[in-house]
C-alpha positions as CSV (number, residue, x, y, z in Angstrom):
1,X,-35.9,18.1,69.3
2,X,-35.9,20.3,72.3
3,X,-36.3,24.3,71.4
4,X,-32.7,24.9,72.4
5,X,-31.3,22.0,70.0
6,X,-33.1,23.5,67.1
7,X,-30.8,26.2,67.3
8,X,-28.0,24.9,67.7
9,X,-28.3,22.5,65.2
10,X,-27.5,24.6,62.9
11,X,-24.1,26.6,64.1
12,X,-20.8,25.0,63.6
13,X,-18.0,27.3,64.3
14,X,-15.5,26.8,67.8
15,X,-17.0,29.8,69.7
16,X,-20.3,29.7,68.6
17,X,-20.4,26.1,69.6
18,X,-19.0,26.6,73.0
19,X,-21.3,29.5,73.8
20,X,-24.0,27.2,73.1
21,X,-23.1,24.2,75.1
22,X,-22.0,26.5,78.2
23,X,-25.4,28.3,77.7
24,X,-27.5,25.0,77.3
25,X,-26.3,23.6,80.7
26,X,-26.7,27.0,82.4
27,X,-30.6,26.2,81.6
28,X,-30.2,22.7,82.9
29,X,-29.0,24.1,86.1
30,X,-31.8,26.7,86.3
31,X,-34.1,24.5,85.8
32,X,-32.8,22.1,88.2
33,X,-33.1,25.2,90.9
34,X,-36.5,25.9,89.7
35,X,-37.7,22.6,89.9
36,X,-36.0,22.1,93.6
37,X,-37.9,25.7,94.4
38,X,-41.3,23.9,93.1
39,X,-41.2,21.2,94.8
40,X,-44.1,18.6,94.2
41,X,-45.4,21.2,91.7
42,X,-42.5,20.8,89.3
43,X,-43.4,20.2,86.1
44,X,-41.7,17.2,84.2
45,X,-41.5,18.9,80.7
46,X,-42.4,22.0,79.6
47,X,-46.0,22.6,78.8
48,X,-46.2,21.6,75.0
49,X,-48.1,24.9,74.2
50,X,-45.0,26.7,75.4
51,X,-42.1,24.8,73.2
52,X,-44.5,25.4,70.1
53,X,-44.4,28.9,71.2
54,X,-41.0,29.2,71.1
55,X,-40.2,27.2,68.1
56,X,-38.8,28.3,65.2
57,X,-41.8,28.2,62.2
58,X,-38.7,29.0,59.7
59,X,-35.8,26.4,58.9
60,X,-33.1,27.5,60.4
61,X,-30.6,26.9,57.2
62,X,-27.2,28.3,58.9
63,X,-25.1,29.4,61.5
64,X,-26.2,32.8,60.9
65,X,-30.3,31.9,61.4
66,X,-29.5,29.5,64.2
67,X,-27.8,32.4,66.5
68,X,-30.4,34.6,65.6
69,X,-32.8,32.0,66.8
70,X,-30.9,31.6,70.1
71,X,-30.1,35.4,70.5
72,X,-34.0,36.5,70.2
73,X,-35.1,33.2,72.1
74,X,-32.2,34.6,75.2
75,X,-33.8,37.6,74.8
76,X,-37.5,36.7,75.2
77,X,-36.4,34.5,78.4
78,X,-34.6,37.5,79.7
79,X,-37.7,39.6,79.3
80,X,-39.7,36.8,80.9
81,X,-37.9,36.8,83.8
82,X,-37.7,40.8,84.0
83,X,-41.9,40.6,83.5
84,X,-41.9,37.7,86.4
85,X,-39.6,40.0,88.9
86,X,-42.4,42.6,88.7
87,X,-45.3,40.0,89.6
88,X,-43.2,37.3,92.1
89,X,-44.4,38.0,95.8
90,X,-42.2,35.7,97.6
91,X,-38.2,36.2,98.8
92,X,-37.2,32.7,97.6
93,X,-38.8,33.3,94.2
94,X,-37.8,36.7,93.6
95,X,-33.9,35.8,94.9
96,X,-34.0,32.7,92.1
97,X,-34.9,34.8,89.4
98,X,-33.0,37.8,90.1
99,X,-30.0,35.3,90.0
100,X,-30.7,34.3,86.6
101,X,-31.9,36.7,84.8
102,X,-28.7,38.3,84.1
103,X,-27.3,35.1,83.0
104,X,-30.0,35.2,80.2
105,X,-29.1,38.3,79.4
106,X,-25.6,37.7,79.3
107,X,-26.8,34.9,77.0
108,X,-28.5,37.4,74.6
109,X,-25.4,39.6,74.7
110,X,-23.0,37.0,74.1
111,X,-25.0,35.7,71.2
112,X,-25.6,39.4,69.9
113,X,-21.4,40.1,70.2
114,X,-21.1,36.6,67.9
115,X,-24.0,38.4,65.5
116,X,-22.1,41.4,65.0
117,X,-24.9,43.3,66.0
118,X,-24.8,47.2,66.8
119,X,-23.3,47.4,70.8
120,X,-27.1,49.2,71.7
121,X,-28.6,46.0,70.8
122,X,-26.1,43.0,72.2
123,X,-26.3,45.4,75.5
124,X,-29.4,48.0,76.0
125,X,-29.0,50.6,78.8
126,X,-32.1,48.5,80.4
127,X,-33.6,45.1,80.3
128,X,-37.2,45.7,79.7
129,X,-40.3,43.6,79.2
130,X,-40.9,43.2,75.4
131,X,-41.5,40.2,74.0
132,X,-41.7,38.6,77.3
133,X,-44.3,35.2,77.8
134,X,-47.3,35.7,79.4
135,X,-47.8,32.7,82.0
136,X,-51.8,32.9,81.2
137,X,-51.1,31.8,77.8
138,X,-49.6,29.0,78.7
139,X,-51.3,27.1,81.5
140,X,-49.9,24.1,83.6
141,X,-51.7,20.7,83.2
């Protein structure tokens, strides 16, 4: 079960549903543009060490601990891609990401609104770096 299913698996209602299918094919189509920006270096699947990263270690028992999954896992992708903007060098790479990233953050939010969660946490003044992945830790094949 992919990282993103695990979540969702456990949600049910109307809007939290839709959120989640709009949201999981938004990744499909980033990944599609990252993949097309790799070229021959694409990767096929994501490195294993990374989905095990990501994973929840907890069962997510209901709709409540699957958006929490998916808001903090938004959330950590957001901050990845805020770390990667500071360490990208090239135009094509920095456009691609500074494309997306606000969709992940819109992602967090979105999840955060269906949380309940105070407004300064569903939509901070900044998008910072905490909790982001650190590429070394999880090398390519």
């Amino acid at each position: 079960m992919s990282v993103y299913a695990q979540g969702t698996a456990a949600i049910g209602s109307p809007a939290a549903v839709r959120a989640a299918s709009a949201f999981a094919a938004h990744h499909r189509a980033h990944a599609r543009a990252f993949a097309a920006l790799a070229g021959d270096d694409a990767l096929l699947a994501a490195p294993t060490a990374l989905v095990s990263a990501l994973a929840s270690t907890a069962p997510l028992l209901s709709e409540r601990d699957g958006l929490a999954f998916l808001e903090t896992l938004e959330s950590r992708l957001a901050a990845t891609q805020q770390y990667l903007l500071g360490e990208l060098v090239t135009v094509p790479g920095i456009s691609l990401v500074a494309g997306t990233l606000p969709v992940e953050c819109q992602h967090a939010a979105a999840y955060g609104a269906l949380l309940s969660l105070p407004l300064s946490d569903v939509a901070p003044p900044v998008q910072g770096t905490a909790g982001h992945l650190v590429p070394d830790d999880y090398p390519v094949p």
